[in-house]
N, C-alpha and C positions, 0 to 999 in steps of 0.2 A: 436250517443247517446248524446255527449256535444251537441252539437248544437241544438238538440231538448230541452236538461233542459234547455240553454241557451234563447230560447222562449218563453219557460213556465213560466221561471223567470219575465220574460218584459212583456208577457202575467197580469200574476198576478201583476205587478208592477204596470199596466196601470192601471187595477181597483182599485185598490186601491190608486190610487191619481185621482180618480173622483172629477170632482170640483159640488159642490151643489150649483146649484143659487136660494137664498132667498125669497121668496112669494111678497115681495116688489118691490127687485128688476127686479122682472119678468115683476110685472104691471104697472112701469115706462119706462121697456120698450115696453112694447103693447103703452103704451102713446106716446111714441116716434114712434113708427111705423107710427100710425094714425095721429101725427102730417109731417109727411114726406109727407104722402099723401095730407094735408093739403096745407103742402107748395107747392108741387107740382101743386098742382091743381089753386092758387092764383096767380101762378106766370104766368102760361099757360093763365091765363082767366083774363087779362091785360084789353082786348077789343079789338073790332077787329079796332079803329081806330089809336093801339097801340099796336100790336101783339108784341108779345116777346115768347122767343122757351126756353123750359127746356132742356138742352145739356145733361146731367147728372140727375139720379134720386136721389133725396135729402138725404142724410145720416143724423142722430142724431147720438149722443154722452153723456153717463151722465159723470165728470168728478167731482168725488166726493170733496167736498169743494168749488169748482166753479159754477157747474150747468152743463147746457145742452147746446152744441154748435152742431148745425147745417149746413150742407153745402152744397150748392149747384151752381151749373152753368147753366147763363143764356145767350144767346145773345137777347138784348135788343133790337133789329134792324136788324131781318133776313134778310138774302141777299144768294142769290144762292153764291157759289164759282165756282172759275175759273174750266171748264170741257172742254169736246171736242165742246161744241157747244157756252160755253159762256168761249172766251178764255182769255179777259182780261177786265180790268175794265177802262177807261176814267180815266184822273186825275180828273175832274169833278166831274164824279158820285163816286170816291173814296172819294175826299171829302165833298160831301153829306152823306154819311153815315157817315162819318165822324162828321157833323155837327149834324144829326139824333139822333146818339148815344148820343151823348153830351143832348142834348135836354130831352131824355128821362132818365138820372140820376134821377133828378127829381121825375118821376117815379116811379123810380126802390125803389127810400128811404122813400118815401111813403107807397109803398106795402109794402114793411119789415117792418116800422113802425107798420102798422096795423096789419101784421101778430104777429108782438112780443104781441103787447096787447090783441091777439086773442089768441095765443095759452096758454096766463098766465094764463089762468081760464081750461084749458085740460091738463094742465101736473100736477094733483095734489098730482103728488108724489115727486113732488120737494119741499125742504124748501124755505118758504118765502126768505130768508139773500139770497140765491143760486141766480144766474144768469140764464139768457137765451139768446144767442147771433146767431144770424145768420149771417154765413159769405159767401156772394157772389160773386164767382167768374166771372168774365164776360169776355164770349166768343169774341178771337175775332182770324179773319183769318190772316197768314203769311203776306198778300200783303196790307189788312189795313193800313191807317194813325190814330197813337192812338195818339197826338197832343191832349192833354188834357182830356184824356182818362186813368180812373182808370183801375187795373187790377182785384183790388178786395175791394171791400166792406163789413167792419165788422160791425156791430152793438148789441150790448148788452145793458141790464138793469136788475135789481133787480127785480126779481121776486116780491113784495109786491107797487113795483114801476108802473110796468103795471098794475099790478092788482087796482092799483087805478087809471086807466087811463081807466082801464077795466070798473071800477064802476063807474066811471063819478067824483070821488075826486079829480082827476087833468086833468084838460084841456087838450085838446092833444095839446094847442097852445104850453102849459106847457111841456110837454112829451118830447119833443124835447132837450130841456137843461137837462135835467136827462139823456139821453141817452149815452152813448160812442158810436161814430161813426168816424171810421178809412178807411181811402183808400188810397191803396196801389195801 
């Protein structure tokens, strides 16, 4: 008979610390959802003379007083890895991909550039002052040579900052020096 009050208690306990989430908060994150797909889908659709692979499906974040950070993992320079049939790589062709990778950074800071000023006009439940930053992990395998090879790429800027990069107010020559861009 304790044992069952002892239920009923945690039972009722549990309802009543129900958490309520906000009408707001709900449709900032639906914005977030659909910028996930967003990103996922710019990062996949590179080109095919520049495929790049989404390792992981995009997560958001809102992080109230900061903004919305972003993450996701890509390898930039798909390559089968070592199996039963493809059992090792050439130091050659190791550092070719090696070289590849390097090559396509470029790239990679490019597309996040334009995703940041893309998504600053879809997330409009974020404050102007708030950020938005996407941080890019990149894939890479055990037997790789990473020889000038980041591990991850962050990039953030001011929501009101894309957004005038969004409206054509600042050059994207411009956009670049406003940006915080970190690699790790």
């Amino acid at each position: 008979m304790l044992i069952r009050a002892l239920l009923l208690s945690f039972a009722v306990a549990a309802i009543g610390g129900a958490v309520e989430v906000d009408s707001s908060a709900s449709a900032l994150r639906d914005q977030l959802v659909t910028a996930e797909q967003v990103i996922d889908q710019r990062f996949q659709a590179v080109g095919d003379e520049m495929p790049m692979t989404v390792v992981g499906a995009s997560r958001g974040a809102y992080i109230e007083g900061y903004g919305v950070v972003f993450t996701v993992q890509v390898n930039i320079a798909p390559v089968g890895n070592i199996n039963p049939f493809r059992r090792s790589y050439s130091g050659e062709e190791i550092g070719q991909i090696n070289i590849r990778k390097r090559q396509r950074m470029e790239t990679l800071e490019q597309r996040t550039r334009e995703l940041l000023v893309e998504l600053s006009g879809s997330i409009t439940g974020l404050p102007a002052n708030e950020k938005i930053a996407i941080a890019v992990s990149l894939f890479h395998f055990a037997w790789e040579d990473l020889t000038q090879l980041p591990k991850q790429m962050v990039m953030a800027a001011a929501k009101s900052v894309l957004a005038q990069a969004k409206n054509g107010a600042l050059p994207l020559a411009d956009l670049r020096s406003r940006l915080n861009i970190r690699y790790f």
